[in-house]
N, CA, C and O of each residue as an XYZ file, in Angstrom:
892
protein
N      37.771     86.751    131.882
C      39.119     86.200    132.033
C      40.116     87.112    131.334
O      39.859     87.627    130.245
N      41.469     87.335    132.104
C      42.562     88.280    131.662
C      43.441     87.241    131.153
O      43.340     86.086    131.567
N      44.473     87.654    130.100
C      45.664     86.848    129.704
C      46.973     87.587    128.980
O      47.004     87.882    127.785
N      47.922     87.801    129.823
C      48.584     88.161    129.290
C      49.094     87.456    128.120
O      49.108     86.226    128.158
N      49.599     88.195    126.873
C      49.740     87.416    125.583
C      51.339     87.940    125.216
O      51.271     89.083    124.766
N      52.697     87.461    125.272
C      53.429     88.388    124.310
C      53.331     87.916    122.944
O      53.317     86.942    122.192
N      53.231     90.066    123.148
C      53.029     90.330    121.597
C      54.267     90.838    120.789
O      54.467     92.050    120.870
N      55.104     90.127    120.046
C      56.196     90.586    119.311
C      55.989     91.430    118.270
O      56.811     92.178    117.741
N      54.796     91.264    117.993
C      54.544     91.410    116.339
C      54.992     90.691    114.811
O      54.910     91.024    113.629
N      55.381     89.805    115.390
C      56.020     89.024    114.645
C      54.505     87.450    113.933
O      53.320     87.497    114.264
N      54.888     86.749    113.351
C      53.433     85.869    112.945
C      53.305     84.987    113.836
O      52.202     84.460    113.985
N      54.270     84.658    114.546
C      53.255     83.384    115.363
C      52.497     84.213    116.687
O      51.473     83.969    117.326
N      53.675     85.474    116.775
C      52.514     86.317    118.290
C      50.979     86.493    117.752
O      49.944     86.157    118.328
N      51.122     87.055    116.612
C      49.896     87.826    116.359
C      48.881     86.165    115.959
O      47.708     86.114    116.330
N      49.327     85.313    115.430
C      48.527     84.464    115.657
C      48.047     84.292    117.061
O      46.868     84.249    117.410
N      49.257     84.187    117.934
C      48.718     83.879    119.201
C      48.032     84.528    119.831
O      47.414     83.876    120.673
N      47.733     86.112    119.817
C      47.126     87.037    120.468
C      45.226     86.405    120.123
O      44.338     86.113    120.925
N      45.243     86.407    118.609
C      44.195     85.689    118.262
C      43.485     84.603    118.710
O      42.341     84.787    119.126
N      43.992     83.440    118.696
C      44.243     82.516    119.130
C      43.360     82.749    120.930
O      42.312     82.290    121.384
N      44.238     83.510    121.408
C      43.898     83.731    123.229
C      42.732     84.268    123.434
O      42.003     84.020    124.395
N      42.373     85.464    122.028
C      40.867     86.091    122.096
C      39.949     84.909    121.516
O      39.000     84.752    122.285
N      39.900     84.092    120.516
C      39.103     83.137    120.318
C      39.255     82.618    121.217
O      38.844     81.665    120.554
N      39.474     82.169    122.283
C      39.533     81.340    123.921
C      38.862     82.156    124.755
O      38.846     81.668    125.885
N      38.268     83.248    124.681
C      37.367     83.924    125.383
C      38.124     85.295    126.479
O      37.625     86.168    127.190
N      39.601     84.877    126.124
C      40.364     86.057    127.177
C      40.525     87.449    126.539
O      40.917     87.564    125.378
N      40.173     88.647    127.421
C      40.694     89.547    127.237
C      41.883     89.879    127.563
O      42.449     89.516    128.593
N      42.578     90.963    126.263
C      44.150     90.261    125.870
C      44.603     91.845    127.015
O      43.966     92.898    127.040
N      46.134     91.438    128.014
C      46.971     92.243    128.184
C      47.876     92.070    127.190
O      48.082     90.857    127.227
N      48.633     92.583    126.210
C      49.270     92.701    125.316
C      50.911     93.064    126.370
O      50.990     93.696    127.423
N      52.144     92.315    125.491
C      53.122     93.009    126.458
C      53.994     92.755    125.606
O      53.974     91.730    124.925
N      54.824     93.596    125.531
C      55.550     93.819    124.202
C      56.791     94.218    124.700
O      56.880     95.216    125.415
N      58.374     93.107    124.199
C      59.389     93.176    125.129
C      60.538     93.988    123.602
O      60.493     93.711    122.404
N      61.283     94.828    124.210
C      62.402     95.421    123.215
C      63.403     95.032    123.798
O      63.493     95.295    124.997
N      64.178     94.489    123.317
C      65.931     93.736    123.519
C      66.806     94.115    122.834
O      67.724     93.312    122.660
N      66.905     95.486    122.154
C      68.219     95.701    121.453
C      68.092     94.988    120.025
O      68.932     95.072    119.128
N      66.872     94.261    119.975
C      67.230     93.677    118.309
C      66.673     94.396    117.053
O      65.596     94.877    116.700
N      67.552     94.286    116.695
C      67.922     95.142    115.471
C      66.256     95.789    114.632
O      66.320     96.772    113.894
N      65.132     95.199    114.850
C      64.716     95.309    113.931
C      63.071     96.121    115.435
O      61.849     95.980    115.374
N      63.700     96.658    116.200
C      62.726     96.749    117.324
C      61.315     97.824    117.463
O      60.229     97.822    118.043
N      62.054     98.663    116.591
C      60.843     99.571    115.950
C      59.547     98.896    115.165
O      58.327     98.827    115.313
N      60.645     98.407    114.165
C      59.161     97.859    113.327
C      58.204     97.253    114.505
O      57.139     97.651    114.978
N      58.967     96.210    114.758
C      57.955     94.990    115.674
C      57.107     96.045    116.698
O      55.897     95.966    116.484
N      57.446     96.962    117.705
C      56.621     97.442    118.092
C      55.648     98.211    117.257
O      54.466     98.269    117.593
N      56.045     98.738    116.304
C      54.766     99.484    115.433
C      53.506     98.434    115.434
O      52.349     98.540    115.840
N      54.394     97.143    114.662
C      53.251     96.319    114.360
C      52.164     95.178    116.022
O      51.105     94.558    116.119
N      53.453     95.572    117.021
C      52.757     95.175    118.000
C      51.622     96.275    118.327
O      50.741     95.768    119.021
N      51.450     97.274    118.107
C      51.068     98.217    118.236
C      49.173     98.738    117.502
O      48.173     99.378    117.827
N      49.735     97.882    116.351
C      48.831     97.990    115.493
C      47.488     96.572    115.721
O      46.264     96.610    115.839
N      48.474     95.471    115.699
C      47.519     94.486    116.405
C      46.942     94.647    117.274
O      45.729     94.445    117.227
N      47.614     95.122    118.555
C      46.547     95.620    119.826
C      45.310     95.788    119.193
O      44.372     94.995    119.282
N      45.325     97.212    118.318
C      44.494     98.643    118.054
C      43.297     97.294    117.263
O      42.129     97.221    117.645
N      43.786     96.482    116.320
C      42.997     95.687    115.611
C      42.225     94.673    116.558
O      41.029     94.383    116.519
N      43.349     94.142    117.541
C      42.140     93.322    118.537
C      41.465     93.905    119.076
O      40.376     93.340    119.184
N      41.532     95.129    119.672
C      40.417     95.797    120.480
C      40.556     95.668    121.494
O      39.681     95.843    122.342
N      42.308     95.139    121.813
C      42.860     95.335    123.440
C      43.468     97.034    123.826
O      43.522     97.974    123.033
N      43.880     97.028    125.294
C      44.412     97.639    125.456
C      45.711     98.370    124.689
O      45.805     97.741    123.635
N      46.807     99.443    124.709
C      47.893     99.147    124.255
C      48.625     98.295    124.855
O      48.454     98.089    126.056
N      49.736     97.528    124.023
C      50.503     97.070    124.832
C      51.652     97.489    125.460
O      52.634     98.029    124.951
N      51.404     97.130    126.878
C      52.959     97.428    128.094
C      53.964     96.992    127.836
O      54.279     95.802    127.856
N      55.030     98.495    127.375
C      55.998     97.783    126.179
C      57.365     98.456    127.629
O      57.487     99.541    128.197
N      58.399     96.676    127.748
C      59.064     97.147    128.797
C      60.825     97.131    127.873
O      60.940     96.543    126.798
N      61.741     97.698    128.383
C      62.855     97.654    127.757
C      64.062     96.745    128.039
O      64.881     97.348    128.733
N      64.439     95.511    127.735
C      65.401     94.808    127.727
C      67.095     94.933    127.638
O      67.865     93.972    127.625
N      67.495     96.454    127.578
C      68.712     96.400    126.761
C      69.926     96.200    127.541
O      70.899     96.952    127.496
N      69.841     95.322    128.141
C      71.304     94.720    129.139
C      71.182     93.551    127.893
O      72.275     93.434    127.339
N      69.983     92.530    127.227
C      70.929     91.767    126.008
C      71.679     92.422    124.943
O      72.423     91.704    124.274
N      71.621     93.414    124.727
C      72.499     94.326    123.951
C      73.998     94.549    124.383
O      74.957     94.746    123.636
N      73.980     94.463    125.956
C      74.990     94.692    126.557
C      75.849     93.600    126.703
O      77.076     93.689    126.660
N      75.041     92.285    126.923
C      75.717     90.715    126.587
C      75.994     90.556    125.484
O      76.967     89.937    125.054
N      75.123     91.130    124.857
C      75.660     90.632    122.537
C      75.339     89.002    123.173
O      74.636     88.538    124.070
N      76.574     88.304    121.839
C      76.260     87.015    121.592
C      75.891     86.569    120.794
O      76.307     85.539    120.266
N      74.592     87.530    120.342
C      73.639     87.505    119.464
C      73.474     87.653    118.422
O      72.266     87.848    118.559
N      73.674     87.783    116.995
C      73.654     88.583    115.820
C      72.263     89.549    115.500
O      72.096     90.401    114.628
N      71.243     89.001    116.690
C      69.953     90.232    116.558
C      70.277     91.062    117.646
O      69.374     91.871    117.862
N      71.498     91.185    118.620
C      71.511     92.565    119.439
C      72.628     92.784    119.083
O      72.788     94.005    119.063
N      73.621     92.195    118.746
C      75.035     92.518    118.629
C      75.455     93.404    117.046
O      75.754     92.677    116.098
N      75.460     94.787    116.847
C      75.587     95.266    115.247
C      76.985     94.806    115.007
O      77.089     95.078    113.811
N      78.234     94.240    115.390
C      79.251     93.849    115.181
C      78.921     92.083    114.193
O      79.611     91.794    113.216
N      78.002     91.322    114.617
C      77.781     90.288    114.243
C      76.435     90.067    113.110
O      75.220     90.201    113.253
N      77.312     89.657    111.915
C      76.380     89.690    110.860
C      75.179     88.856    110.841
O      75.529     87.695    111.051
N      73.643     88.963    110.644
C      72.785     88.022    110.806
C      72.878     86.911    109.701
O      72.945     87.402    108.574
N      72.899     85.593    109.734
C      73.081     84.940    108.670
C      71.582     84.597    107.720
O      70.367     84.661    107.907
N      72.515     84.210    106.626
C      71.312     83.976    105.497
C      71.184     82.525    105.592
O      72.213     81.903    105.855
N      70.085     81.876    105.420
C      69.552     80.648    106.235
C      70.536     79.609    105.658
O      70.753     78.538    106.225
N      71.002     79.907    104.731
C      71.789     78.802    103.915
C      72.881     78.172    104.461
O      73.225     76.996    104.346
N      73.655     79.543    105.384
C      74.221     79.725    105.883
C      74.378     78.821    107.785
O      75.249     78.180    108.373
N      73.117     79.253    108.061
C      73.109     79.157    109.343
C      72.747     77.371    110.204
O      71.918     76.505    109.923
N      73.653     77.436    111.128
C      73.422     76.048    111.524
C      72.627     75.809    112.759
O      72.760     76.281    113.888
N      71.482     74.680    112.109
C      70.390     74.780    113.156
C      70.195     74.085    114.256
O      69.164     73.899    114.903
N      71.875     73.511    114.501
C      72.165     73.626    115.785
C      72.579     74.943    116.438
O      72.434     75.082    117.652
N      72.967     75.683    115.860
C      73.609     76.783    117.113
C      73.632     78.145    115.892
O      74.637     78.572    115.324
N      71.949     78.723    115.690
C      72.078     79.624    115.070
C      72.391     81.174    115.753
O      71.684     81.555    116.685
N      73.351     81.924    115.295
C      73.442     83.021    116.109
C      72.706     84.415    116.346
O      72.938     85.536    116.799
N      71.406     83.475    115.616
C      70.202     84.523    115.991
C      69.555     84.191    117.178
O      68.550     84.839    117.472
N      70.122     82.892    118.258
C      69.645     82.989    119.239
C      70.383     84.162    120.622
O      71.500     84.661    120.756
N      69.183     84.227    121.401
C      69.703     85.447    122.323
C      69.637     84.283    123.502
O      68.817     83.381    123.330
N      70.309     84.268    124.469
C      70.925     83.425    125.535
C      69.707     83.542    126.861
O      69.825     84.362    127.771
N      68.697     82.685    126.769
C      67.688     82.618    127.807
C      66.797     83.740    127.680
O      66.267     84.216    128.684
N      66.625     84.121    126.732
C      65.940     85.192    126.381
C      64.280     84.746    126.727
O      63.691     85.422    127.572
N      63.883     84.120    126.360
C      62.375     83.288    127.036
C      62.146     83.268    128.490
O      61.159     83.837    128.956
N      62.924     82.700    129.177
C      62.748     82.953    130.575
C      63.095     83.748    131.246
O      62.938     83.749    132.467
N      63.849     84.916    130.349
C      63.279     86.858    130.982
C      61.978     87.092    130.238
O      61.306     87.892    130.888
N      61.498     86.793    129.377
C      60.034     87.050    128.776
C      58.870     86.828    129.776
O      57.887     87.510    130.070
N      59.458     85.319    130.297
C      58.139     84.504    131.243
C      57.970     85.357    132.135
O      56.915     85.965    132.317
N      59.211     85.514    132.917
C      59.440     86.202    134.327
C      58.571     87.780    134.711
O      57.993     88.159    135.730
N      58.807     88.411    133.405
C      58.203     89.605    133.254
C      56.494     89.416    132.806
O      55.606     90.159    133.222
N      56.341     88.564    132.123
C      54.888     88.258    131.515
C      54.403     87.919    133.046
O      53.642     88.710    133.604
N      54.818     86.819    133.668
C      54.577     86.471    135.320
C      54.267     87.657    136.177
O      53.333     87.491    136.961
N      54.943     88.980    136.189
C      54.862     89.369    137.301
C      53.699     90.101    136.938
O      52.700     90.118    137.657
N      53.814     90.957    135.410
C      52.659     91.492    134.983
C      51.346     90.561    135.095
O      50.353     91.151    135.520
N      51.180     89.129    134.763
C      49.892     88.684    134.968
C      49.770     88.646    136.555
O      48.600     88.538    136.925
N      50.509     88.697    137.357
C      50.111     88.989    138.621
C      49.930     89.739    139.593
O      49.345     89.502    140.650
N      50.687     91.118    139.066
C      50.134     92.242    139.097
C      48.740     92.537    138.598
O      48.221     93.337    139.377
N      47.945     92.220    137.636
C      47.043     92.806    136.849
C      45.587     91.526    137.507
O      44.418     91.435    137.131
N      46.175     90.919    138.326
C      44.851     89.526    138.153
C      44.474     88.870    137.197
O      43.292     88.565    137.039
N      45.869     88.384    136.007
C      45.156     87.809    135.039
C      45.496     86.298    135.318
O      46.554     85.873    135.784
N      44.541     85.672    134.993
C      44.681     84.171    134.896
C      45.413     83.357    134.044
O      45.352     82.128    134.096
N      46.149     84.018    133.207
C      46.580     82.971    131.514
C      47.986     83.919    131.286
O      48.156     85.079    131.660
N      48.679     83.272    130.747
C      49.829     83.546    129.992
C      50.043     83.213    128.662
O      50.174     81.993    128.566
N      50.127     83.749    127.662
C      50.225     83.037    126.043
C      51.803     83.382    125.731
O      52.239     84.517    125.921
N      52.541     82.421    125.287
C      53.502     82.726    124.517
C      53.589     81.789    123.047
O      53.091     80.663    123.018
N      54.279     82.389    121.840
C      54.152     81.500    120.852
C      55.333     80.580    120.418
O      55.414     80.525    119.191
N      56.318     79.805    121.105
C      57.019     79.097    120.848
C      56.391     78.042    119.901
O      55.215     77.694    120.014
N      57.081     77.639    119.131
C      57.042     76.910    117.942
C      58.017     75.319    117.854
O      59.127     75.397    118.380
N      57.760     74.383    117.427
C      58.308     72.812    117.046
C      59.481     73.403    116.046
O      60.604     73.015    116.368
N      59.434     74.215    114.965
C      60.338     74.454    114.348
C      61.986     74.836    115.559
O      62.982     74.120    115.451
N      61.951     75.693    116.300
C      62.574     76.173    116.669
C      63.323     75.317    117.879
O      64.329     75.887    118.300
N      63.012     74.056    118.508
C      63.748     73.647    119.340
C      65.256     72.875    119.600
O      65.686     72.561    120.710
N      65.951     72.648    118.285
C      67.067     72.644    118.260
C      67.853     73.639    118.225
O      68.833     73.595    118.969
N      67.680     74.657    117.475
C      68.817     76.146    117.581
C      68.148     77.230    119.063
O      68.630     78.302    119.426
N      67.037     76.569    119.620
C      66.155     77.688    120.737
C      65.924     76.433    121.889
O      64.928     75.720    122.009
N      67.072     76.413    122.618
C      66.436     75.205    123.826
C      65.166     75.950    124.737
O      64.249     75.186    125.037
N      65.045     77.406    125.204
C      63.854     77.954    125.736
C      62.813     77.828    124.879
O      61.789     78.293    125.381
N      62.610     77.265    123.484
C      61.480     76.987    123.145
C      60.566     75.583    122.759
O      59.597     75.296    122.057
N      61.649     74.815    123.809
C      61.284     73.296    123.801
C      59.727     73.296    125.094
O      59.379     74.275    125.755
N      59.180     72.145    125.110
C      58.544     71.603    125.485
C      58.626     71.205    126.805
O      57.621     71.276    127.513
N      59.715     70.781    127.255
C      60.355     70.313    128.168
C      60.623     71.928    129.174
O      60.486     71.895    130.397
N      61.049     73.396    128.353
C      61.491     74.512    129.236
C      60.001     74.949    129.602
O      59.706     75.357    130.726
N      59.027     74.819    128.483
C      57.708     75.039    129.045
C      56.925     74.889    130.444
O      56.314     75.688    131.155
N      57.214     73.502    130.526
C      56.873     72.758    131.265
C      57.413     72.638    133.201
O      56.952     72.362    134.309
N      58.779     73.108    132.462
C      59.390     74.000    134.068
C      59.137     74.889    134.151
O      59.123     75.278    135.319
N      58.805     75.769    133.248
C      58.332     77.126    133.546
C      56.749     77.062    134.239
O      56.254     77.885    135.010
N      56.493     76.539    134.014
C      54.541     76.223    134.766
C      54.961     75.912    136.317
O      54.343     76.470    137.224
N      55.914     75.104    136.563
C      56.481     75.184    137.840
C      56.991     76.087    138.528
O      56.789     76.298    139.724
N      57.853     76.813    137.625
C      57.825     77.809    138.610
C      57.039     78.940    138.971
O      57.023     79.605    140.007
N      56.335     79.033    137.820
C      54.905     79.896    137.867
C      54.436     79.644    139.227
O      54.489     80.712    139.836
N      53.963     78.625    140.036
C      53.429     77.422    140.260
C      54.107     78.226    141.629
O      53.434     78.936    142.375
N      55.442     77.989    141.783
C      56.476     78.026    143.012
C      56.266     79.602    143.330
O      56.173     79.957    144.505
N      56.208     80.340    142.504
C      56.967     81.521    142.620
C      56.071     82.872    142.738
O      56.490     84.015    142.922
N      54.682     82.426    142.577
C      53.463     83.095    142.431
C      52.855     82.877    144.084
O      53.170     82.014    144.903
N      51.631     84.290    144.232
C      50.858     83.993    145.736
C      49.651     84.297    145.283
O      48.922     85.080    145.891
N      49.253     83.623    143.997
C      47.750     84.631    143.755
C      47.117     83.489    144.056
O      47.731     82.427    143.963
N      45.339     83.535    144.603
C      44.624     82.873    144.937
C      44.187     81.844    143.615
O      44.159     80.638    143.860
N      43.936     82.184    142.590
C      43.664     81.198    141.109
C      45.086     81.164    140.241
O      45.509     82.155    139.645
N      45.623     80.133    140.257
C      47.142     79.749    139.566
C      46.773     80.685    138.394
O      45.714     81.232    138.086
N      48.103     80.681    137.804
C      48.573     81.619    136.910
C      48.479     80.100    135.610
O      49.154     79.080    135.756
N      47.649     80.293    134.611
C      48.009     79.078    133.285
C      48.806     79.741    132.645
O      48.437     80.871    132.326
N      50.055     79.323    132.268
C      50.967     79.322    130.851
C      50.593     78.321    129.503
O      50.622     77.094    129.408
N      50.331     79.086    128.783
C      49.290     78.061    127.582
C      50.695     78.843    126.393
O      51.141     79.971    126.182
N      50.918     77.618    125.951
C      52.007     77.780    124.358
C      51.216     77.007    123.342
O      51.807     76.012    122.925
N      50.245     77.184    122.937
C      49.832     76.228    122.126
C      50.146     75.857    120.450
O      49.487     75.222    119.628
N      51.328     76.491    120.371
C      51.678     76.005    119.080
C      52.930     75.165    119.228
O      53.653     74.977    118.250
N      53.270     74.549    120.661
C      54.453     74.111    120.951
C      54.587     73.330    119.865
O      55.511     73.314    119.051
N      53.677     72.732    119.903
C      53.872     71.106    118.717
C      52.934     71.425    117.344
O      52.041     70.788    116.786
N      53.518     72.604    117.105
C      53.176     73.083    115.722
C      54.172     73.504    114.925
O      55.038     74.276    115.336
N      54.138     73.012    113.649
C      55.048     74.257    112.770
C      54.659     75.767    112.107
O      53.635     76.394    112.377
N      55.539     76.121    111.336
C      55.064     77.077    110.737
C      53.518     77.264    109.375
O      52.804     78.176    108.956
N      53.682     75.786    109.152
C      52.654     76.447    108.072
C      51.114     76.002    108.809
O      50.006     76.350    108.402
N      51.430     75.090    110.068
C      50.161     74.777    110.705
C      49.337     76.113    111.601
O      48.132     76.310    111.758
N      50.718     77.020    112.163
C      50.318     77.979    112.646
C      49.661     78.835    111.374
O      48.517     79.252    111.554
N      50.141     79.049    110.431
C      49.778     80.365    109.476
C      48.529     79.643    109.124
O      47.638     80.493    109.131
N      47.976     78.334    108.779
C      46.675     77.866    108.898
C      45.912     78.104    109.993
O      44.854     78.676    109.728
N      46.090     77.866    111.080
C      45.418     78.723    112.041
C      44.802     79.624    112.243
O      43.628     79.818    112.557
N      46.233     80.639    111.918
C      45.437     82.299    111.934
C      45.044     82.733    110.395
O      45.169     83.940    110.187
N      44.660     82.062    109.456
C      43.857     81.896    108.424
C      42.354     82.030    108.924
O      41.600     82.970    108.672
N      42.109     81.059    109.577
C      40.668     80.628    110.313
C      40.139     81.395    111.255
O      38.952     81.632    111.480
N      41.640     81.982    112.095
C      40.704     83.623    112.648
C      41.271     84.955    112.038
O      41.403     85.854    112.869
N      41.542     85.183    111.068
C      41.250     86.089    110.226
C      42.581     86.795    110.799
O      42.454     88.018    110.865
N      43.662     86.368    111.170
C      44.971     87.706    111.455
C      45.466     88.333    110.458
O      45.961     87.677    109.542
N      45.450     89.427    110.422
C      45.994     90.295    109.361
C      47.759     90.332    109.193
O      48.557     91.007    109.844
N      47.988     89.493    108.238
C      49.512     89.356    108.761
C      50.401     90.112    108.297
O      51.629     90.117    108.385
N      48.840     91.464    107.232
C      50.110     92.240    106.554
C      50.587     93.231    107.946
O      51.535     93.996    107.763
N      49.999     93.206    109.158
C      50.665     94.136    110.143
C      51.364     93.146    111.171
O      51.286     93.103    112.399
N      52.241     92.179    110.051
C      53.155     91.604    110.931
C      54.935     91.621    110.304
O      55.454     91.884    109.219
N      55.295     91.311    111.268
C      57.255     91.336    110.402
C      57.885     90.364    111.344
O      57.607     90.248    112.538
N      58.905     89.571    110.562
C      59.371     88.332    110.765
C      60.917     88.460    110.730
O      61.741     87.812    111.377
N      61.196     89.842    109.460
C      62.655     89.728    109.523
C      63.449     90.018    110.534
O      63.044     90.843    111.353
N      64.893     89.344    110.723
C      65.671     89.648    111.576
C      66.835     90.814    111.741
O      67.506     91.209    112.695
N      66.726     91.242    110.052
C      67.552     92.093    110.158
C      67.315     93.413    109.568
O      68.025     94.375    109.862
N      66.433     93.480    108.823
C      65.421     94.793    108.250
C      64.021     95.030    109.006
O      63.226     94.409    109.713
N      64.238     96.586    108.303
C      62.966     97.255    108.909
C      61.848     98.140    107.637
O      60.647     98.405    107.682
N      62.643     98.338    106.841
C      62.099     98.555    105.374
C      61.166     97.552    103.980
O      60.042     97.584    103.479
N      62.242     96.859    103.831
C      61.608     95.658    103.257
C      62.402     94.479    103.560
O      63.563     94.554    103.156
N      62.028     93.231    104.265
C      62.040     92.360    104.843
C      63.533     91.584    103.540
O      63.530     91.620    102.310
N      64.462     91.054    104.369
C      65.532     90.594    103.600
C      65.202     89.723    102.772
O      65.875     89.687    101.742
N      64.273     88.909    102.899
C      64.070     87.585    102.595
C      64.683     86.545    102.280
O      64.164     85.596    101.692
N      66.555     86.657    102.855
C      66.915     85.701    103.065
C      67.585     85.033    104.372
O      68.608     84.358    104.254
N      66.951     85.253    105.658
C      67.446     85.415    107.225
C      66.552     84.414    107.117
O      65.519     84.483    106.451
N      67.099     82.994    108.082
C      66.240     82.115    108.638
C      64.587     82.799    108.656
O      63.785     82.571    107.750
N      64.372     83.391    109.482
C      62.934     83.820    110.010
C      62.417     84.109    108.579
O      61.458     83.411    108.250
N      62.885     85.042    107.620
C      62.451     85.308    106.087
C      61.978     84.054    105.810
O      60.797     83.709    105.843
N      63.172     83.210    105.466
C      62.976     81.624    104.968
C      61.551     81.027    105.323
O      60.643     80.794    104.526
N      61.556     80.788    106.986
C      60.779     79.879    107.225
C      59.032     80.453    107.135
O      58.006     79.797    107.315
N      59.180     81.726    106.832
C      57.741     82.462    106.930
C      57.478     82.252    105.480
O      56.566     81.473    105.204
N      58.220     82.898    104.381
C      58.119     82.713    103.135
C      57.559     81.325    102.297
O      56.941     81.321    101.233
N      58.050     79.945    103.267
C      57.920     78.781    103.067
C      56.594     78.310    103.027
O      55.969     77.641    102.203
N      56.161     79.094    104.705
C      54.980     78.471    105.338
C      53.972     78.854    104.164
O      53.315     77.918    103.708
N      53.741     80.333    103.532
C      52.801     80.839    103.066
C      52.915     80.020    101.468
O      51.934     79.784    100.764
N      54.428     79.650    101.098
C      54.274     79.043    100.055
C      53.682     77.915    100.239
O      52.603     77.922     99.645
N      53.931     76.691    100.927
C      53.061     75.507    101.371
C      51.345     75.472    101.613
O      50.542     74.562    101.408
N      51.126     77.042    102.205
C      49.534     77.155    102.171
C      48.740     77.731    100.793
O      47.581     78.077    100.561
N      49.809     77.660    100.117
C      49.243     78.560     98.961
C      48.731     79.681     98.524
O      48.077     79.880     97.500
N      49.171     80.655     99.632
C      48.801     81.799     99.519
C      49.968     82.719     99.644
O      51.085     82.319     99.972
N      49.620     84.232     99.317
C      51.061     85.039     99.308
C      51.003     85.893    100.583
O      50.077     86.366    101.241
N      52.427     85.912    100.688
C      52.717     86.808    101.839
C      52.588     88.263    101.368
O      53.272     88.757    100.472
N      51.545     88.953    102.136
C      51.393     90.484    102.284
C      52.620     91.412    102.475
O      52.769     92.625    102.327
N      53.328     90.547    102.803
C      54.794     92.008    103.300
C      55.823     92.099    101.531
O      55.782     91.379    100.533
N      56.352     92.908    101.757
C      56.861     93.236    100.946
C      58.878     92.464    100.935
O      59.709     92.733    101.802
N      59.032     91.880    100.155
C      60.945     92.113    100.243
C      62.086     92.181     98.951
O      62.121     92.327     97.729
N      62.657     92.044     99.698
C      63.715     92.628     98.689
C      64.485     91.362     97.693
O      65.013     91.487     96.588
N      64.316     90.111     98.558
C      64.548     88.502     97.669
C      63.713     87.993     98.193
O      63.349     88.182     99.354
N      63.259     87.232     97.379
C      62.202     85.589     97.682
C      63.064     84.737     97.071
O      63.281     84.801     95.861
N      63.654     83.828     97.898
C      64.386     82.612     97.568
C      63.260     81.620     97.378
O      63.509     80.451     97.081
């Protein structure tokens, strides 16, 4: 069995890549760049996970028309990324505008190009008020149109399985299959040493504090 997985490099992908190989699939890795700020790192470290799962590299495609929309404070360098204290989790401006369902679309054509059966993405419970593409509900149309929009003889599965997870349930997870999370990065606005005070800092920093263990990456504040 094939599955395409995106891989951000970020902790809940690389959990998820895991995650899809403990399920018995061999991983297509696909790794999307959008202009956000921090796009190097994440591919390095998408890069590096591959090499550690023992997949292919990953098919890394280029996004930068969201750069060209902005909106965003992770494509837009005019717009400062906020520090979580800051940011409101109704309408944080680290979201990028349907950015998930150009992810699917492309993960779609590649799993159907390639004959793979599975789709992994890692949307998260934390994220569905400031990220409406990472609700439950966008999931769930998205399998439809998978569904509509596909001609392959064995349906295409879209599996999110941390929909109804948080952060420290996921980082328990990939505890249990062993992800190396020091070849992962979370921040939104560094590429050196992780800000550690950007939402994504926050909520990663949290998780590992709640599990009782320390985060491998390095930064510059721990709030």
């Amino acid at each position: 069995m094939k599955a395409v997985c995106l891989l951000s490099g970020g902790m809940d992908s690389a959990t998820l890549a895991y995650y899809a190989r403990d399920m018995g699939y061999a991983l297509l890795p696909l790794h999307i760049r959008y202009g956000q700020r921090t796009e190097s790192k994440e591919l390095g470290c998408a890069r590096r996970l591959a090499a550690r799962l023992d997949a292919e590299p990953p098919v890394v495609i280029s996004l930068d028309y969201f750069r060209v929309f902005g909106a965003s404070s992770l494509t837009d360098p005019e717009m400062a990324v906020e520090r979580h204290e800051d940011a409101s989790p109704q309408h944080p401006t680290t979201y990028v505008p349907f950015r998930n369902a150009n992810l699917l679309a492309i993960a779609t054509s590649f799993a159907e190009a390639r004959g793979a059966e599975a789709i992994f993405i890692g949307v998260q419970a934390g994220d569905y008020a400031g990220y409406p593409d990472c609700r439950p509900e966008f999931i769930e149309a998205f399998r439809k149109v998978i569904d509509l929009g596909t001609m392959t003889d064995t349906p295409i599965r879209l599996f999110a399985p941390f929909v109804g997870m948080n952060k420290t349930e996921i980082l328990r997870t990939g505890f249990a299959l062993d992800v190396p999370y020091e070849e992962t990065w979370s921040c939104y606005g560094e590429e050196e040493l992780a800000c550690g005070t950007c939402s994504s800092c926050h909520y990663r920093l949290e998780a590992f504090a709640e599990t009782g263990r320390p985060d491998p990456i390095q930064y510059q504040e721990r709030q």
